[in-house]
C-alpha positions in Angstrom: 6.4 254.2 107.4 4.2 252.1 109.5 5.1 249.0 108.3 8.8 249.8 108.4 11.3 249.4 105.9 12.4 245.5 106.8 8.9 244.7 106.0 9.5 245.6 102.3 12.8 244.4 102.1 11.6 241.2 103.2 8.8 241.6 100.6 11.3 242.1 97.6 14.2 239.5 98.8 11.1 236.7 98.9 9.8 238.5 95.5 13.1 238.1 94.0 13.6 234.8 95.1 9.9 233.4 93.6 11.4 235.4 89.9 14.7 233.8 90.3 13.4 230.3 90.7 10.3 230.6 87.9 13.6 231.9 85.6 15.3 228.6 86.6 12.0 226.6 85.3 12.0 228.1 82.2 15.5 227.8 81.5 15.2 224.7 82.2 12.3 223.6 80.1 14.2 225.9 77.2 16.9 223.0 77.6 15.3 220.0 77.8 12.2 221.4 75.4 11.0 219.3 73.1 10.9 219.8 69.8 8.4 218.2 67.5 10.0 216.6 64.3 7.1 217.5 61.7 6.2 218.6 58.8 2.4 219.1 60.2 1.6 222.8 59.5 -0.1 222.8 63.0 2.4 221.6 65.1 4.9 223.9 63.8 3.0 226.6 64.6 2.3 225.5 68.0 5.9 225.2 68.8 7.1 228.9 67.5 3.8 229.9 69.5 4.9 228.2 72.6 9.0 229.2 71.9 7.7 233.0 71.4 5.6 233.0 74.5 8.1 231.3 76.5 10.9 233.7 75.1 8.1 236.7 76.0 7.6 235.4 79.3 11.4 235.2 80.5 12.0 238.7 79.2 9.3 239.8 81.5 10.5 238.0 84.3 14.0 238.9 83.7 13.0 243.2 83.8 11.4 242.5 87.1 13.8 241.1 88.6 16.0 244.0 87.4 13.2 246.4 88.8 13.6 244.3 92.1 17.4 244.4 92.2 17.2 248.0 91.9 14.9 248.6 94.6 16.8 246.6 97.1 19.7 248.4 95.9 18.2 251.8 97.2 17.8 250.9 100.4 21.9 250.8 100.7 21.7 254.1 99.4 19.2 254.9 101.9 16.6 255.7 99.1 14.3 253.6 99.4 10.2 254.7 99.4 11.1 258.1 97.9 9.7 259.3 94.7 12.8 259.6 91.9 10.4 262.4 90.4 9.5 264.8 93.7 11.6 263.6 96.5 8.6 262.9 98.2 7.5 259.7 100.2 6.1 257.2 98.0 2.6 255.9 99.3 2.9 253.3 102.1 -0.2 251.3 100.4 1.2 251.7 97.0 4.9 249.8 98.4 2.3 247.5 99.3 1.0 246.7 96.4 4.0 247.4 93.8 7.3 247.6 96.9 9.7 248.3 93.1 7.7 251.4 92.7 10.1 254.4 91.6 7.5 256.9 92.1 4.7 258.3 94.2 1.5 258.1 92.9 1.2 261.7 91.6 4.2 261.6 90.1 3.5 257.8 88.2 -0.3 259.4 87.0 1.7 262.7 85.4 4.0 259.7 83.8 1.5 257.7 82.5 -0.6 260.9 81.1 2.5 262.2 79.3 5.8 259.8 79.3 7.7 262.0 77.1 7.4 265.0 79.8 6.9 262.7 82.7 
């Protein structure tokens, strides 16, 4: 790897980091959220919409930071940037772009085209 494997260490310890501290703002607002007091048919809406996206949102951000964890956690097993499919080295540009990637790209479009068979 060109870029060397500190460089995306560094890349998910500062990406889970960012997710840790966005999950600390909304768990925050979740706490000290306001909640309108009305009857108004609008207004009630517009609170379950904003509770159900908020919700949505923290789920998200909760599965990648587990996605992060565990690809921080391969480098102590020495895994790290190897395909879980083939064994093979996963792309340097695609650890770039997506450093949590579990597989090569081959191996991801084979996923995607058939996840059942992967």
């Amino acid at each position: 790897m060109a870029k060397g494997l500190e460089f995306f260490r560094r890349m998910l310890e500062e990406e889970r980091e960012k997710l840790l501290r966005e999950l600390e703002v909304l768990k925050s607002q979740k706490v000290s959220g306001a909640v309108s007091h009305t009857d108004h048919m609008a207004e009630v809406a517009t609170d379950a919409f904003d509770q159900a996206c908020g919700q949505s949102l923290e789920r998200h951000l909760e599965k990648l930071l587990q996605e992060i964890e565990y690809a921080l956690s391969k480098f102590e097993k020495g895994t790290y940037g190897i395909c879980e499919k083939c064994g093979q080295p996963i792309e340097e540009t695609r650890l770039e772009t997506l450093p949590q990637a579990l597989y090569c790209l081959e191996c991801q479009y084979r996923y995607e085209m058939n996840p059942r068979r992967g």
